[in-house]
C-alpha positions as CSV (number, residue, x, y, z in Angstrom):
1,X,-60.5,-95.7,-92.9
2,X,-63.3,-97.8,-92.8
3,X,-62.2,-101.3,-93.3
4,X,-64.2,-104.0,-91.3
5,X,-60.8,-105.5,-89.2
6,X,-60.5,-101.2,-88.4
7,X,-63.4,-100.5,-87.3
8,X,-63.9,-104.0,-85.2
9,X,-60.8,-102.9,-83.7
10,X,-61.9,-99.5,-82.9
11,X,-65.2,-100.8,-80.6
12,X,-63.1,-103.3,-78.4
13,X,-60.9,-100.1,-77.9
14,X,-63.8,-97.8,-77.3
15,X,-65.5,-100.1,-75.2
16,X,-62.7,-100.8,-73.5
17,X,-62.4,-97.3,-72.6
18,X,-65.8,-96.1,-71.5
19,X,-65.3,-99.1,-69.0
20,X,-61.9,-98.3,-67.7
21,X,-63.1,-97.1,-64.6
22,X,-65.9,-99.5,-64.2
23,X,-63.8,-103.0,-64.8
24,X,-59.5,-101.2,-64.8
25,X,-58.3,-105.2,-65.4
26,X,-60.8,-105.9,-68.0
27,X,-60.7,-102.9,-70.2
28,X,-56.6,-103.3,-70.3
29,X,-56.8,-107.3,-71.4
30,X,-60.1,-105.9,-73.9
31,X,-57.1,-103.3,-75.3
32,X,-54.0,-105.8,-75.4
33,X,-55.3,-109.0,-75.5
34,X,-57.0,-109.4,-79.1
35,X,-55.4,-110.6,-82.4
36,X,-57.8,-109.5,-84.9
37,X,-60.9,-111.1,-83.2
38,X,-59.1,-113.7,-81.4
39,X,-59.0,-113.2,-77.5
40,X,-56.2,-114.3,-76.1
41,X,-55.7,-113.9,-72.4
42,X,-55.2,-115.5,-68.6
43,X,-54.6,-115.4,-65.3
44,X,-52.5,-116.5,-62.2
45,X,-55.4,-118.7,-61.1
46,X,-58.2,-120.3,-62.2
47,X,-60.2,-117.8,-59.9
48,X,-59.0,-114.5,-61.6
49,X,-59.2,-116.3,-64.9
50,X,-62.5,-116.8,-64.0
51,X,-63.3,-112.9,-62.9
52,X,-61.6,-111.6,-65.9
53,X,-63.8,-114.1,-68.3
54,X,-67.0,-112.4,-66.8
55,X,-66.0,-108.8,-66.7
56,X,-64.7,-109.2,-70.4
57,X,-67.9,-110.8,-71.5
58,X,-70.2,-108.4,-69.2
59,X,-68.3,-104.9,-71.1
60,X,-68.7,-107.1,-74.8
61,X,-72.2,-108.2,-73.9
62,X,-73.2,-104.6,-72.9
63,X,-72.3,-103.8,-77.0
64,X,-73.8,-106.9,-78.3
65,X,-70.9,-108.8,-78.7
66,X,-70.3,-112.4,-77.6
67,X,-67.2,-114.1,-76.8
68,X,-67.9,-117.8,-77.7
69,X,-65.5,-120.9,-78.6
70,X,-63.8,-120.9,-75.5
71,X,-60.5,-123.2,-74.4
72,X,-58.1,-123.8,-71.5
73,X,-55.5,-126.0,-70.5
74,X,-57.8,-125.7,-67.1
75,X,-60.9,-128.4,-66.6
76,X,-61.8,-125.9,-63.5
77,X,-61.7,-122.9,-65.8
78,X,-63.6,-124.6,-68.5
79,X,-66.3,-125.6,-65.4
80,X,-67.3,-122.1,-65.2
81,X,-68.2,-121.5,-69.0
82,X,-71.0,-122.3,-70.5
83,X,-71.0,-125.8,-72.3
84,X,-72.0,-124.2,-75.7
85,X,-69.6,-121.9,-75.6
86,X,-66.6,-124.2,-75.3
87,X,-64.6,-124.9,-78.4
């Protein structure tokens, strides 16, 4: 197969492997946590929200992809992103 959504699909899942070790949280959300390239995740505080955002973009980055458009229902989460990423 070698449809674009496929292979798309098929990097988040190999980079979320080859970092398993490296960031465990992270590579599961990376695995679970995308509908078709939406991202789609959380936390129990804004803190570990904030953790998981930059572990999540440090294992995309490290491929050359960038998660951008960002939104919350938290002002503090929101704080911690960059302003022209927010959505």
């Amino acid at each position: 197969m070698t449809s674009a959504p496929f292979l798309a699909v098929h990097c988040l899942k190999q980079l979320a492997d080859e970092n398993a070790v490296s960031f465990p949280r992270a590579s599961e959300v990376i695995s679970n946590d995308f509908y078709v390239n939406d991202f789609i995740s959380g936390g129990e505080t804004v803190e570990e929200a904030v953790q998981l955002s930059l572990e999540v973009s440090s294992i995309l980055d490290s491929a050359c992809f960038k998660l951008g458009k960002w939104t919350s229902n938290s002002i503090d989460f929101l704080k911690s992103i960059e302003v022209s990423d927010i959505h």
